[in-house]
MIDOSE-1310 file (N, C-alpha, C; in nm, 2 decimals, decimal comma, always signed):
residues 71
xxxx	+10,53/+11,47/+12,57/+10,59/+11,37/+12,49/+10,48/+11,32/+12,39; +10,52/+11,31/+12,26/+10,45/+11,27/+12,15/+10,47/+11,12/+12,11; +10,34/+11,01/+12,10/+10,35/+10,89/+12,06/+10,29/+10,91/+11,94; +10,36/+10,80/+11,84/+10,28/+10,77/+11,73/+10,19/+10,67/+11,75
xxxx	+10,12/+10,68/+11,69/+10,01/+10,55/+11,65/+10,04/+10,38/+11,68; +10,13/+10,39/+11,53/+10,22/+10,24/+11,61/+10,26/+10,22/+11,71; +10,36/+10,28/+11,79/+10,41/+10,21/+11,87/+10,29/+10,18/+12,01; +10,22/+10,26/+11,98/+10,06/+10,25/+12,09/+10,02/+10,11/+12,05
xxxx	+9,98/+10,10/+11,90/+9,89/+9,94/+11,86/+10,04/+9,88/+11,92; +10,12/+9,84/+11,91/+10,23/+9,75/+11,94/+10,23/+9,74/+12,05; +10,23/+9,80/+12,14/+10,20/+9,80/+12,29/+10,09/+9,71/+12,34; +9,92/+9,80/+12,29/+9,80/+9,77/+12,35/+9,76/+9,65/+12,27
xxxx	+9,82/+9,58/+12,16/+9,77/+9,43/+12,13/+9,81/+9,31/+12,18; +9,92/+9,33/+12,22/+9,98/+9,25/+12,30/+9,95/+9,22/+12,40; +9,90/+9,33/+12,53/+9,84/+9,33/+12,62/+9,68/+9,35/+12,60; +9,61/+9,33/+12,50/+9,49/+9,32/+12,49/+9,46/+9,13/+12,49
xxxx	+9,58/+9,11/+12,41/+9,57/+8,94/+12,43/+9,62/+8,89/+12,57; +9,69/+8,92/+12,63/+9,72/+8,85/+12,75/+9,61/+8,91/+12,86; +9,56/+9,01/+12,84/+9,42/+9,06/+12,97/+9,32/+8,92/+12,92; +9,32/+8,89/+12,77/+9,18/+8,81/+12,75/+9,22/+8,66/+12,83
xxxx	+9,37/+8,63/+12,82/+9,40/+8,51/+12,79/+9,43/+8,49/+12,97; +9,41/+8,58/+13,04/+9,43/+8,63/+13,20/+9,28/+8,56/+13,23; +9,19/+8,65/+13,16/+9,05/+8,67/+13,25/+9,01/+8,52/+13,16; +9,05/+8,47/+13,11/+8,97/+8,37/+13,02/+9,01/+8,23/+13,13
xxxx	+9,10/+8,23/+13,19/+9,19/+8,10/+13,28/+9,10/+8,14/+13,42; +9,14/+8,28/+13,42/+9,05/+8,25/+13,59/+8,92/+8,30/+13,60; +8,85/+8,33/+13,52/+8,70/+8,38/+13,54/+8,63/+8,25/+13,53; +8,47/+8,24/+13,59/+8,43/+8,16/+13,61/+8,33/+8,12/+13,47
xxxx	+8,27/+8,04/+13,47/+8,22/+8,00/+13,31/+8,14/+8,08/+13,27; +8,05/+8,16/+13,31/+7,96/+8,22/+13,27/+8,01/+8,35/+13,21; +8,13/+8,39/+13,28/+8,18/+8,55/+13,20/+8,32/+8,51/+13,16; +8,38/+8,37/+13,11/+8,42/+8,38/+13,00/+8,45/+8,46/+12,89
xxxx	+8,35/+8,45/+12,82/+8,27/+8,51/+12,71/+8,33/+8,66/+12,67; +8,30/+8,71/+12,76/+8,36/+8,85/+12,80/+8,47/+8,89/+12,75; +8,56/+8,81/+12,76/+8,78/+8,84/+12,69/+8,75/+8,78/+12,57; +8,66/+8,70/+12,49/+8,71/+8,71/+12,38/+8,72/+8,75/+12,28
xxxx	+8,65/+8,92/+12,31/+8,63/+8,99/+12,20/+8,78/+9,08/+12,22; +8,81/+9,10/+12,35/+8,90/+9,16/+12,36/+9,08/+9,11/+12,33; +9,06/+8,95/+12,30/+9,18/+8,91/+12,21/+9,15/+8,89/+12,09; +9,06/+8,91/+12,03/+9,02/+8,88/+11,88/+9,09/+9,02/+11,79
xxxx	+9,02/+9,14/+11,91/+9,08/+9,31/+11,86/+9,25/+9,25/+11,87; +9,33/+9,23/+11,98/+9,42/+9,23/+11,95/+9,50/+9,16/+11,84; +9,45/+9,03/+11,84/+9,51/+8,92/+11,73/+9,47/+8,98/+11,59; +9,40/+9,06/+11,58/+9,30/+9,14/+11,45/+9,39/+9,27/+11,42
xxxx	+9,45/+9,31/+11,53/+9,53/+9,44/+11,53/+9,67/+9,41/+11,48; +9,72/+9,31/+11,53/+9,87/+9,29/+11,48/+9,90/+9,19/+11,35; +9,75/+9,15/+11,31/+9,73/+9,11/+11,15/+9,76/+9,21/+11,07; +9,65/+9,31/+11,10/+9,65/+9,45/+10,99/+9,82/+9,50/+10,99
xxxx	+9,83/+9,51/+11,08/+9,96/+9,59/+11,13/+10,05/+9,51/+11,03; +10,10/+9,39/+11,06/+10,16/+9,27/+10,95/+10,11/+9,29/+10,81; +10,03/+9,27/+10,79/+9,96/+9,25/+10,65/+9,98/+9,41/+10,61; +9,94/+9,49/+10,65/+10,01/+9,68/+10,57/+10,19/+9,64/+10,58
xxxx	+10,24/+9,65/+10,65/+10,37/+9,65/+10,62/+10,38/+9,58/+10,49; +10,37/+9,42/+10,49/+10,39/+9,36/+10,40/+10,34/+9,46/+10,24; +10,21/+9,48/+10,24/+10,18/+9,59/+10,13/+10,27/+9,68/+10,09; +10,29/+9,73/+10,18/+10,40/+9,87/+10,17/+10,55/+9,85/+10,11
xxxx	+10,61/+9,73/+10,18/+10,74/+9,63/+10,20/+10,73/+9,58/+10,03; +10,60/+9,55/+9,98/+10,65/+9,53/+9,80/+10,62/+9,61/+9,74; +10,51/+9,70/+9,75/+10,54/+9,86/+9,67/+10,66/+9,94/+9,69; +10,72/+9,95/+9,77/+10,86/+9,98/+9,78/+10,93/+9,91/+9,67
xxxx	+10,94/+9,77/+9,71/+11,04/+9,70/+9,62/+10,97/+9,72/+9,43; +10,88/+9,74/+9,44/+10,80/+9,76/+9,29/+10,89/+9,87/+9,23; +10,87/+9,99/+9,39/+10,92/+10,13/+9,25/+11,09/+10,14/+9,23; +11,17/+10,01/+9,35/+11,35/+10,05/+9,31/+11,32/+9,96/+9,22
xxxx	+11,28/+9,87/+9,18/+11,30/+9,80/+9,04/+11,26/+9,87/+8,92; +11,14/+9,91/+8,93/+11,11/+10,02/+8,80/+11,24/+10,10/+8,79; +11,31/+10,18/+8,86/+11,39/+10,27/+8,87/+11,52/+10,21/+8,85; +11,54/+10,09/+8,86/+11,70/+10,01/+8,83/+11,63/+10,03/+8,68
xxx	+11,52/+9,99/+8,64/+11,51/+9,93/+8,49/+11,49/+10,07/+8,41; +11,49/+10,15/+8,43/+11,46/+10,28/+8,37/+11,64/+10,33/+8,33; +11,74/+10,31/+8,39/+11,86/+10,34/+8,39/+11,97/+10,21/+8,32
């Protein structure tokens, strides 16, 4: 069975923030520290993710308007 890329990041950011937001409540003070690199990747992951669509989502809309205006 073949996954694409997306639906993997869609998956693993989501559960990259709740492992941090897991180990961040019950770990003791000193290792802390430790999960917060691991929700930063995920909060950092479904930005990009967000922010490319959006890119894509007005280049799209850029070329059917050229194309309505050309006719």
């Amino acid at each position: 069975m073949k996954f694409e890329k997306g639906y993997i990041f869609s998956l693993v950011a989501p559960l990259m923030i709740l492992l941090s937001i897991i180990g961040f409540i019950s770990r003791e003070d000193s290792k802390k520290i430790f999960y917060v690199p691991i929700g930063l990747m995920g909060v950092f992951i479904i930005l990009e993710k967000e922010l490319s669509r959006g890119i894509k989502r007005k280049n799209f809309l850029t070329k059917i308007k050229s194309y309505r205006q050309t006719k």
